[in-house]
C-alpha positions in Angstrom: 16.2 7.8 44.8 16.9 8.0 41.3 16.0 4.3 40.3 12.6 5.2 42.4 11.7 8.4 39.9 12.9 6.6 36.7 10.8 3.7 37.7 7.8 5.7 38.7 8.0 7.4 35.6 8.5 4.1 33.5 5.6 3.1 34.7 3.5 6.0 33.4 5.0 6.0 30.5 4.0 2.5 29.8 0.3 3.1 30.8 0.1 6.1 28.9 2.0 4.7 25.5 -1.4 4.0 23.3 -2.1 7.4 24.3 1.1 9.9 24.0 2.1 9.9 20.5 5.9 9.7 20.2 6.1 7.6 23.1 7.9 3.8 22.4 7.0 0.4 24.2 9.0 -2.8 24.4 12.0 -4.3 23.0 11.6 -7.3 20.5 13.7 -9.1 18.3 11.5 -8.6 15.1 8.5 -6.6 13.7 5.9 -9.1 13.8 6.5 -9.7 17.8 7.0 -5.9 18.7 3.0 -5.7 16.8 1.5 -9.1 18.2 -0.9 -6.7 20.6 -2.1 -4.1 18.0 -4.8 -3.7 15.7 -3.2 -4.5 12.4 -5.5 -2.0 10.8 -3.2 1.0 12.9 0.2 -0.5 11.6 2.2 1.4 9.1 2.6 4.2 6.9 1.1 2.9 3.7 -2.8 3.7 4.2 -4.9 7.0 3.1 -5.4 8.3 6.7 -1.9 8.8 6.9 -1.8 10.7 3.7 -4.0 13.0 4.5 -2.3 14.3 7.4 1.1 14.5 5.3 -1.4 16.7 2.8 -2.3 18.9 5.7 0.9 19.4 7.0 2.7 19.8 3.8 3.3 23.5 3.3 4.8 24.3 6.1 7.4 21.2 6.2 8.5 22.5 3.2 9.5 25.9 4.0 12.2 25.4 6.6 15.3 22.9 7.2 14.5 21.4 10.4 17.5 21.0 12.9 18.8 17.3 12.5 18.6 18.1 8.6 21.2 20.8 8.6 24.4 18.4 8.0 22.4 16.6 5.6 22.0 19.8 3.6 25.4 21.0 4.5 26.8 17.5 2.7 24.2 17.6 0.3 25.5 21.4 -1.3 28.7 20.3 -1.2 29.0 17.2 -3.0 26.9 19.0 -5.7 29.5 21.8 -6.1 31.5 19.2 -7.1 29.1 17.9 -9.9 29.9 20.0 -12.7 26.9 18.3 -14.8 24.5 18.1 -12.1 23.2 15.1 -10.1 20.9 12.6 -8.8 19.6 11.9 -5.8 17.5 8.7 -4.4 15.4 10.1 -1.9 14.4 6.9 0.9 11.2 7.6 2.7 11.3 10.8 1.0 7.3 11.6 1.5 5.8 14.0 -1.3 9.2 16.0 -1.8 9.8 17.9 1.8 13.3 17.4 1.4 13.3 18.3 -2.7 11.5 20.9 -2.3 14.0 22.3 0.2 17.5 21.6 -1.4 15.7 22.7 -5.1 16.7 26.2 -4.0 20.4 25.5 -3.4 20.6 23.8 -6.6 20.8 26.2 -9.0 19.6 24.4 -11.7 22.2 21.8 -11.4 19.7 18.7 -10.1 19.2 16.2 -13.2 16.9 14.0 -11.1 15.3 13.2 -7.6 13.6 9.9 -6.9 11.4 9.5 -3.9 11.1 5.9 -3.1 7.7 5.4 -1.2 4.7 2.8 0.1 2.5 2.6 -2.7 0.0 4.9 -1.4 2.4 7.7 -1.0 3.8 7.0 -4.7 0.3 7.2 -6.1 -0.1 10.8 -4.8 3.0 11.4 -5.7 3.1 10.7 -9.1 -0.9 12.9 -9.0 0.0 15.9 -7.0 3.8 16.2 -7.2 5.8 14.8 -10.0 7.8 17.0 -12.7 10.7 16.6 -15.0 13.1 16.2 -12.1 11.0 14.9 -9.2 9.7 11.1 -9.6 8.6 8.0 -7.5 9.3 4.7 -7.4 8.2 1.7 -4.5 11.4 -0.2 -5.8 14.5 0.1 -3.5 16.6 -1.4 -6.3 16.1 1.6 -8.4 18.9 3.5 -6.9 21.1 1.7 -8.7 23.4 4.3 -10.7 22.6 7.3 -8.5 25.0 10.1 -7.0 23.7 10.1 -3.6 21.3 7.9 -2.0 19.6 10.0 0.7 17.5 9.4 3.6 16.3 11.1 6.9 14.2 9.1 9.6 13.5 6.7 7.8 15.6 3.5 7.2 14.5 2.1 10.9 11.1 2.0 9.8 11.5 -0.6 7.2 11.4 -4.3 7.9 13.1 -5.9 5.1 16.6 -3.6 6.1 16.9 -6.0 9.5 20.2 -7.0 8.2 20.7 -3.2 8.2 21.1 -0.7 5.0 24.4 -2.7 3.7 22.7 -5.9 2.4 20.6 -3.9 0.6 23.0 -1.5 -1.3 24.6 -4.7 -1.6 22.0 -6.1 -3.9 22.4 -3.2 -6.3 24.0 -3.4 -9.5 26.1 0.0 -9.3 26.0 0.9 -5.7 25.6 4.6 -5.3 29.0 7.0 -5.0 27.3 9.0 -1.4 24.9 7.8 1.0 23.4 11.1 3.5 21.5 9.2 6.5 20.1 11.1 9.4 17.8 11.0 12.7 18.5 7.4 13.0 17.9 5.8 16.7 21.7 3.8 17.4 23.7 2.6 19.9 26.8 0.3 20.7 25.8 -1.4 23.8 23.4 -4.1 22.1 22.8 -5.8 19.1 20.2 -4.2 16.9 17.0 -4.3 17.8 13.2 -3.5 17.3 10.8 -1.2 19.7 7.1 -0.2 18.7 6.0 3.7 18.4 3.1 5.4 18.7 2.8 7.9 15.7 -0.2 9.1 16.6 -2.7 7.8 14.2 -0.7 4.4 13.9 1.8 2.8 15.7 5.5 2.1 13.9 8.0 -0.6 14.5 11.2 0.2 14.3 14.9 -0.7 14.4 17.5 0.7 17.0 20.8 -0.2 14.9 23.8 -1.2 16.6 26.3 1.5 15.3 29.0 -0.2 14.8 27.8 -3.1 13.3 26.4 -0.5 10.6 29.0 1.2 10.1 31.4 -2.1 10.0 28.5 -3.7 7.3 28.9 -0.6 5.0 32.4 -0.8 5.2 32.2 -4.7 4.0 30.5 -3.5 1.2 32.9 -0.7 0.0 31.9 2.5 1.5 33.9 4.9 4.1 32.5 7.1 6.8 33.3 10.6 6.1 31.2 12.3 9.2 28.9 11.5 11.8 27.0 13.7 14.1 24.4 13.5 16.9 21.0 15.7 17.5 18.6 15.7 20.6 16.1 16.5 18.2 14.7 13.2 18.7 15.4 10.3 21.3 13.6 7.0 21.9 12.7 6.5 25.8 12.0 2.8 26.0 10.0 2.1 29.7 11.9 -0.4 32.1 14.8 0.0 29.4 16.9 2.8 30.1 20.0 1.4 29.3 19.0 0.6 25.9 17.1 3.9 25.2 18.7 6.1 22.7 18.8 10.1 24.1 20.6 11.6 21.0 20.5 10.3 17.2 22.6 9.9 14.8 23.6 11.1 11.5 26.1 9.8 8.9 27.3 10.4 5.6 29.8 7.6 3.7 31.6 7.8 0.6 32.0 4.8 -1.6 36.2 4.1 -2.1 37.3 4.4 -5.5 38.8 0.9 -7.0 42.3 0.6 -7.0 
């Protein structure tokens, strides 16, 4: 009887998935298959009709830590207590500042320097509307090089060229920053990573549904221990006809980068 309802249900949710924004569709092995079907016009973050709705909405994300942010934070403060001098932070995916805006607060003067790395579109603004002497944007990952804490909520899974997963990256780098702060990333340890296609409303989103331990073990490779992980129901990814690789919780992590012996 189960089966029956989760396949009835399956079945509206893949009739309904243009239609229900949140709602995912498929499982592919790359970006360019999970987006064969839509309009390449409604793909992506980095166009002007998604700006404007960050512009609407911008005021009130900025008022209030949201529920999968709170270790974040919680990490955040207390790696700065230990900065005498201040810090910097390398903000990826960081939209027009939600999450500086919210930490500036906490920091207490303390902050040297937040980098939002961003589409072009979003950096343009940006750098219009929202830069100061801390707060700047940049479109180039590599930019993080030399930075306390890289930082980044929701959105590494989005990003195409990180199929390989954040490590290869970071690997790239010339100085490889000392903290990395993840969170509300889709993972699981049954399959290899993965990509499924959102709806986000306006557009639709491909993302990545890592393979957690392969992360982990990649980050590992390249230097870096896991300090904490956590889990939210905030958000989960309900992929139609694929239960068992649907993620119902997400994940957060924070590593440290080992000192040299």
């Amino acid at each position: 009887m189960k089966k029956i309802i989760y396949l009835m249900l399956d079945f509206i949710l893949y009739l309904k998935f243009k239609k229900t924004y949140g709602a995912f569709r498929g499982c592919y092995d790359t970006f360019d298959e999970a987006v064969k079907n839509i309009d390449p016009r409604r793909i992506g973050y980095d166009n002007y009709e998604i700006i404007d709705k960050y512009l609407k909405t911008y005021e009130s994300t900025i008022k209030k830590i949201s529920e999968p942010e709170y270790p974040m934070f919680f990490w955040l403060k207390n790696i700065l207590d230990d900065y005498d001098n201040g810090l910097t932070v390398f903000d990826f995916g960081g939209n027009f500042g939600t999450h500086f805006y919210k930490f500036y607060k906490f920091a207490r003067g303390k902050l040297i320097k937040w980098t939002i790395c961003e589409v072009e579109s979003i950096c343009k603004v940006g750098r219009e509307k929202f830069s100061n002497n801390i707060l700047d944007f940049t479109t180039n990952f590599n930019d993080c090089s030399g930075y306390d804490i890289f930082f980044s909520s929701g959105a590494i899974q989005y990003v195409k060229s990180l199929s390989v997963s954040l490590s290869l990256s970071l690997s790239r780098v010339t100085q490889k920053p000392k903290h990395i702060l993840l969170g509300r990333l889709p993972m699981q340890n049954s399959f290899k990573t993965f990509v499924t296609l959102q709806n986000g409303g306006s557009n639709f989103y491909p993302q990545y549904v890592f393979n957690r331990n392969d992360f982990i073990q990649g980050m590992s490779e390249i230097g870096y221990e896991l300090i904490d992980d956590w889990r939210s129901r905030f958000d989960s990814c309900v992929i139609p006809f694929n239960r068992d690789k649907s993620v119902y919780e997400y994940t957060g992590l924070y590593f440290r980068l080992r000192a040299r012996s």
